[in-house]
N, C-alpha and C positions, 0 to 999 in steps of 0.2 A: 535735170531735164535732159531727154536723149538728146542725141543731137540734132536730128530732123526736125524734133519739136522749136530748137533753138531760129531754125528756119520760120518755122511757121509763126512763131509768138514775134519776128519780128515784121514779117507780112500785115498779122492783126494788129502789131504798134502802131501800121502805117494807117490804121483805119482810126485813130484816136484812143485806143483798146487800151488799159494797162491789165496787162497779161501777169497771172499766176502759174508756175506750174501747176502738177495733180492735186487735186480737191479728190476728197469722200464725200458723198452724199448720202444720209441713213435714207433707206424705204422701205416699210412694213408693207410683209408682203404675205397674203394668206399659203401656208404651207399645204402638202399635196396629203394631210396624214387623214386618214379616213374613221378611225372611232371620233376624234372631235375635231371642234375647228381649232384652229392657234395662228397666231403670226408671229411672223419673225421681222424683226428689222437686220436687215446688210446694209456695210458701207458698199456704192460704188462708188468706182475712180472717175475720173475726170481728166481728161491727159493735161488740156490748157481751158484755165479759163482767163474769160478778157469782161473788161466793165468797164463804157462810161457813163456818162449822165442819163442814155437813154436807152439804154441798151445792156445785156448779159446773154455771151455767148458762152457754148459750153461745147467743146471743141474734143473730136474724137481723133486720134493722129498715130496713121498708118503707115509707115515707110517701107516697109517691104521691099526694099532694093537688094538687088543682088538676091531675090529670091523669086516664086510664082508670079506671087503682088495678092495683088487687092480680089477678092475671088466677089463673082456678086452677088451667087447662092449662100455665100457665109455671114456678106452684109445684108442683106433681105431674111434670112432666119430660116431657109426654105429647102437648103440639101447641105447635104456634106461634113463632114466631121465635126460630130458636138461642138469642142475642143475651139474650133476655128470659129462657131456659130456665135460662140460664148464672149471672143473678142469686140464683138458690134451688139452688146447686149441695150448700151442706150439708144441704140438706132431701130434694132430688131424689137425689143420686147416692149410691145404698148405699157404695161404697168410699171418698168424699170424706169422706163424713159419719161414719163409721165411723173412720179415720183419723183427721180432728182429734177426735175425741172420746176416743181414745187416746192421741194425741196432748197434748191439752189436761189432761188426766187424768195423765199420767206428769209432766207440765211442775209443775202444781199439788200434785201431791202427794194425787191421790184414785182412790177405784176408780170405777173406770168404771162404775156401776150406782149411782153419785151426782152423776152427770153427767145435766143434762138440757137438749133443744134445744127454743129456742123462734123461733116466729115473730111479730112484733108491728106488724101494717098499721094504716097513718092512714087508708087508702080502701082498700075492695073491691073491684073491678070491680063494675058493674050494680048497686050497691047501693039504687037502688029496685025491681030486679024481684030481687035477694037473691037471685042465683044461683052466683055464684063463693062469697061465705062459707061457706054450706052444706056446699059441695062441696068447700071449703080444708078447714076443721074437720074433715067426715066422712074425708078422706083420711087428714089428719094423725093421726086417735085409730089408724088402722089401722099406723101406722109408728112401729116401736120402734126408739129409738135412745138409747144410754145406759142412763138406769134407767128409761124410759117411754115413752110416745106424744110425737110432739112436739107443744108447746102454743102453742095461737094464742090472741094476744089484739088484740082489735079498739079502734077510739080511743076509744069509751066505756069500755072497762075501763079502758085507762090515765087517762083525764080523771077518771076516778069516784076512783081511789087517788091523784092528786095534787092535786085539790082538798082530799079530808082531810085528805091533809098538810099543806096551804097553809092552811089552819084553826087550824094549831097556833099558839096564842103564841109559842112558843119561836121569834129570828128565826134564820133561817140566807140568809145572802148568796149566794143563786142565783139566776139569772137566771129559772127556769121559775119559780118558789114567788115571786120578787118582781113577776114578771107578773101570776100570778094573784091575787094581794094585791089589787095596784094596779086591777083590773080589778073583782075585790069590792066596792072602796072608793069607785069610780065607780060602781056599779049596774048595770055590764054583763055579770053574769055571770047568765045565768038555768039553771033547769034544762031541760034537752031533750034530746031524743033525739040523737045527733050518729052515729047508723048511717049515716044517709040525707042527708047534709053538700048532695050535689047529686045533680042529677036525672044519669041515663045519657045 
């Protein structure tokens, strides 16, 4: 598991989740070959997934720090290098996305309208002129997939739901929760903004 995943799987614990790392999902998908038809099935990945009793998330996990970030034309399908286009393929491509979420639903044992996709970026693109967020979010509420829009959450949502938990007495031997401790316990943890991490 990367290690910003290890962030995020324990934000989703905090939701009742019990989180796997990457999952394959097969989906037959018709090929572009023009004398016949044929399909093929691919595995896609899954970066995190989380289930409990009423619920299967299928979690796409973007960290990008210390780089651009999160671009919103590469999460929407709609400019910019194949290449980058191809990393948000269950966000971007209705038949991908559609697929493993049937997919992942028949594997688990759920209907598919208790399935929900999410997306959860460390950086934005432009996040001090905060033009890609915007325009990820306002995309995402417009695209239904499973039982809902898909949901973005930025690295303050995550840091805000794992610092609570790293508050708790109760100890649990994780690597993120005994960072955060350990950083407490020196004084380096302050409250701040962390939208705007660095400049564009």
């Amino acid at each position: 598991m990367e290690s910003f995943e290890q962030f995020v799987a324990v934000a989703m614990e905090a939701e009742g989740l019990i989180v796997s790392e990457a999952v394959k999902f097969p989906v037959r998908r018709q090929t572009r070959k023009v004398a016949h038809d044929e399909v093929q099935t691919h595995g896609y990945e899954v970066d995190l997934v989380g289930a409990r009793a009423d619920r299967l998330v299928l979690a796409t996990v973007k960290s990008f720090l210390g780089s651009r970030g999160v671009v919103a034309e590469h999460v929407m399908g709609t400019g910019g290098n194949r290449r980058f286009r191809a990393l948000y393929l269950l966000l971007n491509d209705p038949v991908i996305r559609s697929g493993v979420v049937r997919s992942a639903a028949e594997r688990y044992g759920y209907a598919e309208h208790q399935v929900r996709v999410r997306l959860y970026v460390g950086r934005f693109a432009a996040p001090v002129k905060r033009t890609h967020e915007p325009a990820i979010r306002e995309w995402a509420s417009t695209q239904i997939v499973g039982g809902g829009p898909i949901e973005v959450y930025g690295l303050p949502d995550v840091i805000q739901v794992v610092r609570q938990v790293s508050g708790s007495k109760t100890y649990r031997n994780n690597p993120v929760l005994v960072t955060m401790k350990v950083l407490d316990a020196a004084g380096l943890l302050v409250d701040t903004d962390t939208s705007g991490i660095a400049a564009d």
